[in-house]
Steps between C-alpha positions, in 0.01 A plus 500: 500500500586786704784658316305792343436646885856442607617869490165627697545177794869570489443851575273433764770305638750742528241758640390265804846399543620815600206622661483215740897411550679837344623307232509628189571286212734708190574379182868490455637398087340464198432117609177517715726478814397632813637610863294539845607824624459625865291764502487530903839575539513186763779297564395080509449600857269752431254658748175441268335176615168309547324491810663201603864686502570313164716700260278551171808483276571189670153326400564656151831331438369185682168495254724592188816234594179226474378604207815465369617180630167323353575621173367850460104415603422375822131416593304741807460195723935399494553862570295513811624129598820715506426799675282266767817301571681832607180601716325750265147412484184671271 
């Protein structure tokens, strides 16, 4: 249904990725494969964090690792059920 706006929701994406995490996302091959590269120059135990004292990157692997594990799509309301059972609230 949606596959002729891919490329412009993809990009989109990878722009507010990096913007909000400094993560870009490159293409790497001639297979569509991709790689999250740091753009902050932080270490996992970077200084860039929420106003709770929670690493971003942190939230971003957490939020990506789910995503995986329920099979590449993972609904709003699991996510947060997630992030509220490690104390991050809306």
């Amino acid at each position: 249904r949606y596959m002729g706006c891919f490329p412009m929701i993809f990009r989109k994406a990878r722009e507010f990725i990096e913007i909000l995490f400094g993560i870009s996302l490159r293409e790497v091959g001639p297979e569509d494969s991709y790689v999250f590269v740091n753009t902050l120059d932080l270490s996992c135990e970077g200084s860039v964090s929420d106003e709770q004292g929670v690493p971003q990157n942190r939230l971003l692997i957490l939020i990506l690792s789910v995503i995986f594990i329920e099979g590449n799509c993972a609904s709003e309301e699991f996510i947060w059920e997630v992030l509220n059972a490690i104390g991050v609230y809306a």
